[in-house]
C-alpha positions in Angstrom: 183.1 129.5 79.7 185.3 128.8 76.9 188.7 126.7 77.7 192.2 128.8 76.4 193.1 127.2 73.1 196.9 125.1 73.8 199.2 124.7 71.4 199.8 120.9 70.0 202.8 119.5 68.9 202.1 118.5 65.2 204.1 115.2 65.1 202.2 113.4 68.1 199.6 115.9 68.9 201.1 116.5 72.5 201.3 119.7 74.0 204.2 121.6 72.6 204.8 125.2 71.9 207.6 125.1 69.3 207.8 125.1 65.9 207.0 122.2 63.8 209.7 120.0 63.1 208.1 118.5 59.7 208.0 121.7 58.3 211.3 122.8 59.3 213.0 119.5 57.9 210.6 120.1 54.7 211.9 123.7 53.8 215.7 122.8 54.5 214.8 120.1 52.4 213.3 122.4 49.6 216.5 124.9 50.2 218.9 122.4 49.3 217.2 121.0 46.2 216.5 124.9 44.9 220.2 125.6 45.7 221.2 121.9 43.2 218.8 123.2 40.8 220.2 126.3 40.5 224.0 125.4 40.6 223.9 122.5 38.1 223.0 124.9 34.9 225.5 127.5 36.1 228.2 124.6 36.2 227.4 123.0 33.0 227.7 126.7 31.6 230.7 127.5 33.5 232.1 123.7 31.9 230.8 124.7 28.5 232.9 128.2 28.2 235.8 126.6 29.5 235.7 123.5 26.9 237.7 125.2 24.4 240.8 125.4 26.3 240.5 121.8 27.3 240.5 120.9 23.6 244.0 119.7 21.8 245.2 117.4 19.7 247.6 114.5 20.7 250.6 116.9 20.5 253.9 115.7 21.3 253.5 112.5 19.2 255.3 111.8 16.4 252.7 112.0 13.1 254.3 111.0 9.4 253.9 114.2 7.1 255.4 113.2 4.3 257.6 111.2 2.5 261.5 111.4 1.7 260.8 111.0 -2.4 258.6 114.3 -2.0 261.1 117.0 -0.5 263.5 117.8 -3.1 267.1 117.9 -1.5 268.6 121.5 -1.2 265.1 121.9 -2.6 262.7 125.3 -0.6 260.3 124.2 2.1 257.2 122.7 2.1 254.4 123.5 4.1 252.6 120.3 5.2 249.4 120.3 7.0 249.9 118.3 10.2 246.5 115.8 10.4 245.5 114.0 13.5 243.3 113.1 16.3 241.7 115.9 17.7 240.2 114.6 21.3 238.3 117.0 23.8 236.9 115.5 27.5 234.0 114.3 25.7 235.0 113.8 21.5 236.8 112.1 19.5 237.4 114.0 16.1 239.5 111.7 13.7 241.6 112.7 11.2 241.4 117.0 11.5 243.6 119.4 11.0 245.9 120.7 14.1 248.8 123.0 12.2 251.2 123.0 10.1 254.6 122.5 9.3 257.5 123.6 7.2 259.9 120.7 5.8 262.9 121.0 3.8 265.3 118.3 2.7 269.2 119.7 4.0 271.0 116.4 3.2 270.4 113.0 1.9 268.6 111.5 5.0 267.8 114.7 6.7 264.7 117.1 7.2 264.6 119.9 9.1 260.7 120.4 10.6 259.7 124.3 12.0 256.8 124.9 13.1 254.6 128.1 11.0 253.8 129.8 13.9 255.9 133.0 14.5 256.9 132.5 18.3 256.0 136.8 18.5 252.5 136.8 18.6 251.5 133.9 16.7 250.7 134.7 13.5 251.4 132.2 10.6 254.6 132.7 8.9 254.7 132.9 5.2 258.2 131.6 3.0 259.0 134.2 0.1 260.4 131.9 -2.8 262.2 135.1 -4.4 264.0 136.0 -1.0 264.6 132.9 0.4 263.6 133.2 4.0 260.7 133.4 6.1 258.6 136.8 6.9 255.6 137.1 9.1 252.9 139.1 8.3 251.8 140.6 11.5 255.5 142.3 12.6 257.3 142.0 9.1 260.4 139.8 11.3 262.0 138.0 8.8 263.9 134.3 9.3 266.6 132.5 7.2 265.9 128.8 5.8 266.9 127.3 9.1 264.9 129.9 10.8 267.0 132.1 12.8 266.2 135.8 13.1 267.5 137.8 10.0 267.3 141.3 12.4 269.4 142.0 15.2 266.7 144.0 17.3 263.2 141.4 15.9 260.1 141.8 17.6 260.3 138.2 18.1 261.7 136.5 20.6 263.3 133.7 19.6 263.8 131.9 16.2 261.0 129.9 14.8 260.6 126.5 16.8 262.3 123.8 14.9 260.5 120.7 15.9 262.2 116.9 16.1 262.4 114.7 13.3 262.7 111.2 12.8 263.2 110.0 9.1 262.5 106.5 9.1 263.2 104.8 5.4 260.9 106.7 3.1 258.7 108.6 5.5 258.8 112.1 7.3 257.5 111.6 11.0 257.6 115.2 13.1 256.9 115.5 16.6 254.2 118.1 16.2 253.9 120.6 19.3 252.8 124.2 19.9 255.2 126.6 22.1 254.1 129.8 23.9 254.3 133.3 22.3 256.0 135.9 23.5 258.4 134.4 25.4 262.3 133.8 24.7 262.0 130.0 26.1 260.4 127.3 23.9 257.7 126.4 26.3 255.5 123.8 25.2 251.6 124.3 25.4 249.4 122.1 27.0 
């Protein structure tokens, strides 16, 4: 007569009737390395979408724009391009092009810096020479030469964003930031 075939434990060949322990450690083992392999490309995507908004330039820092000799005094405004570092979490980009600014010369020793951005929606703000004031293009709002509303009901919602100025000797330097649309505060973006 045959003997009954008994179940051996497969780690020291005893007699044991439950599962193997090898092959349970060995596919929790496999689950958790499928689950890594599978999260780390959905994280680097997730990472990679997001990168643009973690993107800026060193805003808030004083940058020199121009010099004293070159704004004539009483003289219309000049748009200057505002260069600088450009730095993301992973580059360096040096010397690019971050915005722009419009200086005019009021006095002797004084500049007044506002940033081209309409604080409405954002659009760039253009200065008509034969009006003397700033309009933007997207809403048709309209701004004197120190930048305060020319309408009484304007779809924007504050007057352009004068920015700080420090003239030191012959050179322009401007604190360069960007402020929220839309809203009646000038709330600096990060």
């Amino acid at each position: 007569m045959e003997s009954p075939v008994r179940a051996t434990c497969h780690c020291c060949g005893g007699p044991g009737a439950g599962p193997p322990r090898r092959g349970f450690l060995a596919k929790s083992l496999a689950l958790v390395l499928g689950a890594a392999a599978f999260a780390t490309p959905v994280v680097v995507g997730i990472v990679s979408f997001l990168n643009p908004l973690r993107q800026k330039g060193q805003a808030g820092e004083l940058v020199r724009l121009a010099s004293l000799e070159g704004l004539l005094e009483g003289g219309p405004p000049v748009k200057t391009p505002v260069i600088m570092d450009r730095v993301d979490a992973w580059n360096r980009f040096p010397k690019q092009p971050v915005g722009a600014v419009f200086l005019r010369r009021t006095a002797k020793d004084q500049v007044l810096a506002l940033q081209v951005v309409c604080p409405h929606a954002g659009c760039f703000v253009d200065y008509d020479e034969a009006n003397q004031r700033y309009v933007c293009p997207c809403h048709k709002a309209t701004f004197d030469l120190d930048g305060k509303r020319l309408e009484e009901r304007s779809e924007s919602p504050r007057d352009l964003d004068e920015l700080e100025v420090d003239v030191r000797g012959p050179e322009v330097w401007v604190k360069f930031e960007r402020f929220q649309p839309g809203s009646t505060d000038k709330i600096p973006q990060v």
